[in-house]
C-alpha positions in Angstrom: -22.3 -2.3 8.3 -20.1 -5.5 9.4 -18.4 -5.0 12.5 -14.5 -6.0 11.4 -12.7 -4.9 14.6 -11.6 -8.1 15.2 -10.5 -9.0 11.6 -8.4 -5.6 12.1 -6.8 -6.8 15.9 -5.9 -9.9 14.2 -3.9 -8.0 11.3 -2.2 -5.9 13.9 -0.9 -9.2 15.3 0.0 -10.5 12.1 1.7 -7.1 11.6 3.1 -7.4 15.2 5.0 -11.0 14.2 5.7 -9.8 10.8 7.8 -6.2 12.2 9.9 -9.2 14.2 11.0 -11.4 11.9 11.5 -8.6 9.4 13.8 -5.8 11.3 15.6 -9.2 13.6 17.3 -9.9 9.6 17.5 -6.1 8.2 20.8 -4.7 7.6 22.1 -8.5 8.4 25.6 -8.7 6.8 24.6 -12.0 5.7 21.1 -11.8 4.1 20.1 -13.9 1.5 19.0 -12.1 -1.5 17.7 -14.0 -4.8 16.1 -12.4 -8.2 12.9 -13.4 -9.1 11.9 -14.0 -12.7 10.8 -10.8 -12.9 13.8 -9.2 -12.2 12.6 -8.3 -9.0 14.5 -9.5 -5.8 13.7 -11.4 -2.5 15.1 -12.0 0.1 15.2 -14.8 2.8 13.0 -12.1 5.2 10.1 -11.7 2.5 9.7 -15.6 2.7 10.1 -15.9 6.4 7.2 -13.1 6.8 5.0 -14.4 4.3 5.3 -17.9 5.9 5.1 -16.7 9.2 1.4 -14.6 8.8 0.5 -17.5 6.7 0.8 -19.9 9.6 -0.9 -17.6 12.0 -4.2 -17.1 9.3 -4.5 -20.8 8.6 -5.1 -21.0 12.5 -7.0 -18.0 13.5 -9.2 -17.9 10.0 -9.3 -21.5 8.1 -11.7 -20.5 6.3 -10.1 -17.9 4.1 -8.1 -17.7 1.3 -4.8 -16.3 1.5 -3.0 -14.2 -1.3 0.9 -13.5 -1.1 3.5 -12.0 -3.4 5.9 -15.3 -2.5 3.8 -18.1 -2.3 0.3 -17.1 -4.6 -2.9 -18.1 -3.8 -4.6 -20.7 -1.3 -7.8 -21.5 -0.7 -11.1 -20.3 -2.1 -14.5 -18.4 -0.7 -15.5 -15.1 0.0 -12.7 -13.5 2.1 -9.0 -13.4 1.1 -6.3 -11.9 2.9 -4.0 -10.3 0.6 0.0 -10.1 1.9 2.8 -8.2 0.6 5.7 -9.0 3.3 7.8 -6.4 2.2 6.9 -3.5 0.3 10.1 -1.7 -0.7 12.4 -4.9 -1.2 15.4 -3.1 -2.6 15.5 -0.5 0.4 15.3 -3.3 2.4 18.5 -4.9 1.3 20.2 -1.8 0.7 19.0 -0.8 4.5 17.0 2.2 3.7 14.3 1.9 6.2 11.1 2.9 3.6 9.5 -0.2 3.8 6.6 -2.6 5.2 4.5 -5.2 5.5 1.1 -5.0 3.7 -1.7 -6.9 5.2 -5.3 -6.3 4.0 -8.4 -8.7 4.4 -10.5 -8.1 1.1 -14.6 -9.3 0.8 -16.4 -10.6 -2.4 -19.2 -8.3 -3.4 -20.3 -6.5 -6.5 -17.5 -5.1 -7.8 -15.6 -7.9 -7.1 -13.5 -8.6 -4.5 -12.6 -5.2 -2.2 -10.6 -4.4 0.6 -12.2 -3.8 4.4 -8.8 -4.1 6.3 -5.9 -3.1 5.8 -3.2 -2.6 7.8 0.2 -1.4 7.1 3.6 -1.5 9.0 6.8 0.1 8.8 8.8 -0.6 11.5 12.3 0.6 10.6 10.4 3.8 10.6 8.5 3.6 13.7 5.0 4.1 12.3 2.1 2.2 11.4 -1.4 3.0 9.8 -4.6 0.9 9.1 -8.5 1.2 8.7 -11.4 -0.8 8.2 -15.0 -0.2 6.2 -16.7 2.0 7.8 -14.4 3.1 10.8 -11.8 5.5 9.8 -8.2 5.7 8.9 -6.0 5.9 11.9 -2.5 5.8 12.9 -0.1 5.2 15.8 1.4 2.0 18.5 -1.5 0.2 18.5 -5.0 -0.2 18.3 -5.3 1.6 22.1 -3.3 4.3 21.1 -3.9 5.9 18.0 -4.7 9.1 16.2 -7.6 9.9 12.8 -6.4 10.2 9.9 -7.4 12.9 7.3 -6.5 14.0 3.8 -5.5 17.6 3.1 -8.0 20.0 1.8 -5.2 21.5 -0.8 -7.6 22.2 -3.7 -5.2 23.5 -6.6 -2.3 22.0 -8.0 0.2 25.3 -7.8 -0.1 24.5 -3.7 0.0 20.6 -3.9 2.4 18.5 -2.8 3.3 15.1 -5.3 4.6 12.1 -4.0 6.0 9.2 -6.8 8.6 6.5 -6.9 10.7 6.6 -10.1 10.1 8.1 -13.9 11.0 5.2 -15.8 7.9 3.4 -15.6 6.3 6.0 -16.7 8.7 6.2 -19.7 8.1 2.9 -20.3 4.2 3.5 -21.0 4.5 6.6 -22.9 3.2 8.2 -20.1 6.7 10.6 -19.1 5.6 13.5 -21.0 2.1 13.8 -19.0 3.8 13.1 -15.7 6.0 15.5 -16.2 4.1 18.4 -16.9 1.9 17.2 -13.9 5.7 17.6 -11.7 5.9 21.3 -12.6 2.0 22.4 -12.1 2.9 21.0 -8.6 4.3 22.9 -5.7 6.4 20.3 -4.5 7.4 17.0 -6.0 9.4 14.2 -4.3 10.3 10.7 -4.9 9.9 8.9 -1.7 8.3 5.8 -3.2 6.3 2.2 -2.6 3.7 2.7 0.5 4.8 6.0 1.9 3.1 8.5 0.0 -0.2 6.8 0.0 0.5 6.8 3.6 1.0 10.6 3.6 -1.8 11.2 1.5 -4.1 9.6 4.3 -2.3 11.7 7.0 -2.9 14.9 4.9 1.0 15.8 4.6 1.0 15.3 0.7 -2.1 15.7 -1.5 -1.0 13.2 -4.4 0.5 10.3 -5.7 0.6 8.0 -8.4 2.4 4.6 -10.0 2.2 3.1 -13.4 2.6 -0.5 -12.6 1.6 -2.5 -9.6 0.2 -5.6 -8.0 -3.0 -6.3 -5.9 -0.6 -6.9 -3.0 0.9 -3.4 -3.4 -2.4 -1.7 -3.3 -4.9 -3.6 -1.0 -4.0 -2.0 2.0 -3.2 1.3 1.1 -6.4 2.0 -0.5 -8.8 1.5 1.9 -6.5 3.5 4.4 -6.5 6.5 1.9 -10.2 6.4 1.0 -10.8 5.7 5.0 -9.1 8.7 5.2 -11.2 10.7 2.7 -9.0 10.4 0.0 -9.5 8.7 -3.5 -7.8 5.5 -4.7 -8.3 4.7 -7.9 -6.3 3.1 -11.1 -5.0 5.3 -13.8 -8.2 4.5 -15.1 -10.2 6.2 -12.4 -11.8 3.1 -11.9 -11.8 2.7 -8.1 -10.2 0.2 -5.8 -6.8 -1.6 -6.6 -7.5 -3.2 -9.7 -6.5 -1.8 -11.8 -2.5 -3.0 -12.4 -1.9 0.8 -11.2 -2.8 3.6 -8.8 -3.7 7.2 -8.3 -4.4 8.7 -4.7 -5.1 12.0 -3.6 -7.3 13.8 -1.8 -10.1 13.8 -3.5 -10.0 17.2 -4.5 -7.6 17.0 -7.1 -8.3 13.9 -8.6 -9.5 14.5 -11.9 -6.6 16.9 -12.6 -4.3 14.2 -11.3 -6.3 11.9 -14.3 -6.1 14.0 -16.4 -2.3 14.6 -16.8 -1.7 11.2 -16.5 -3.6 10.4 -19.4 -3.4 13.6 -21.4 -0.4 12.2 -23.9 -1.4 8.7 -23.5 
């Protein structure tokens, strides 16, 4: 098994410059906020981060390619380091504080290219989590001070808790009328959306999640810290890994139920 502690320190710096630059501009009166042509927005702080770990890879790792939600893709070769400077844009710049910065180093194999670092950052909140292949799941200050992360050994949906982010994208797919009978064979549903309830499936404090559209750069990290943890990551597809344009993660124990809805009126 490769030995990728220091590919992980080096993320934690990354993350380390990225919490700065991103909390020194949120809730700044004078943010600069564009819309992409996707309809999504940006803002002057997702540039500034992307740009910012950018500089530091092209110096500490030459060699590898670099993927980002601003600026695309650079460089070629087995290893790519995949960026998402802020996950949770719109909280951002409404200054909810549900929102991070994704970093994950992914490797060329088999299946493709999959993740073996990841490491993600909130710092509005206070918390971070990350893992590599091989070592665990973990969260806490730093890489000195941390604590294991496991999923929850909830094993039927009448006791599970569901985490999501909104129902329209599931409208959107034809996919509403699954989710929602999923929501009421669940204990507890809430919407607290983009990383965070991957997050707490890895820490064991909700069993599942899911999202009907996403991008490499939303998934990367947070896979490999929920199947680190135990857990399962998978698209809607159950094929595993972030590939698939969307995401299911749970504990493992209740993933093929959590399939199964999803797809049941599909």
């Amino acid at each position: 098994m490769p030995d990728y502690h220091d590919d992980l320190r080096l993320a934690h710096v990354l993350a380390d410059a990225a919490d700065a630059a991103t909390m020194d501009r949120f809730k700044a009166l004078d943010l600069k906020v564009e819309t992409k042509p996707d309809m999504t927005p940006v803002t002057e702080a997702d540039k500034a981060a992307e740009e910012l770990i950018r500089g530091q890879l092209q110096r500490a790792r030459p060699r590898d390619a670099i993927l980002g939600e601003e600026y695309g893709i650079e460089g070629t070769g087995p290893r790519r380091w995949v960026i998402d400077p802020i996950d949770g844009t719109k909280n951002y710049v409404r200054g909810v504080p549900v929102w991070a910065t994704l970093i994950s180093l992914m490797e060329a194999g088999e299946t493709g290219f999959q993740p073996v670092v990841g490491v993600v950052s909130a710092p509005a909140l206070g918390r971070r989590w990350w893992a590599a292949k091989g070592g665990g799941a973990y969260t806490g200050r730093s890489l000195t001070s941390a604590s294991r992360l496991r999923v929850s050994k909830v094993s039927r949906l009448q006791d599970a808790s569901l985490g999501y982010s909104s129902l329209s994208g599931w409208e959107d797919q034809g996919r509403l009328d699954g989710f929602l009978d999923l929501t009421r064979a669940c204990w507890r549903t809430r919407g607290y959306g983009d990383f965070w309830p991957y997050m707490m499936v890895a820490e064991g404090s909700v069993d599942l999640c899911a999202e009907p559209e996403l991008s490499l750069w939303d998934m990367a990290a947070t896979a490999i810290v929920v199947t680190e943890a135990g857990g399962s990551f998978t698209g809607l597809d159950g094929t595993p890994g972030p590939h698939s344009g969307n995401a299911a993660a749970s504990n493992g124990l209740l993933h093929e139920e959590l399939l199964g809805y999803l797809n049941q009126r599909y």
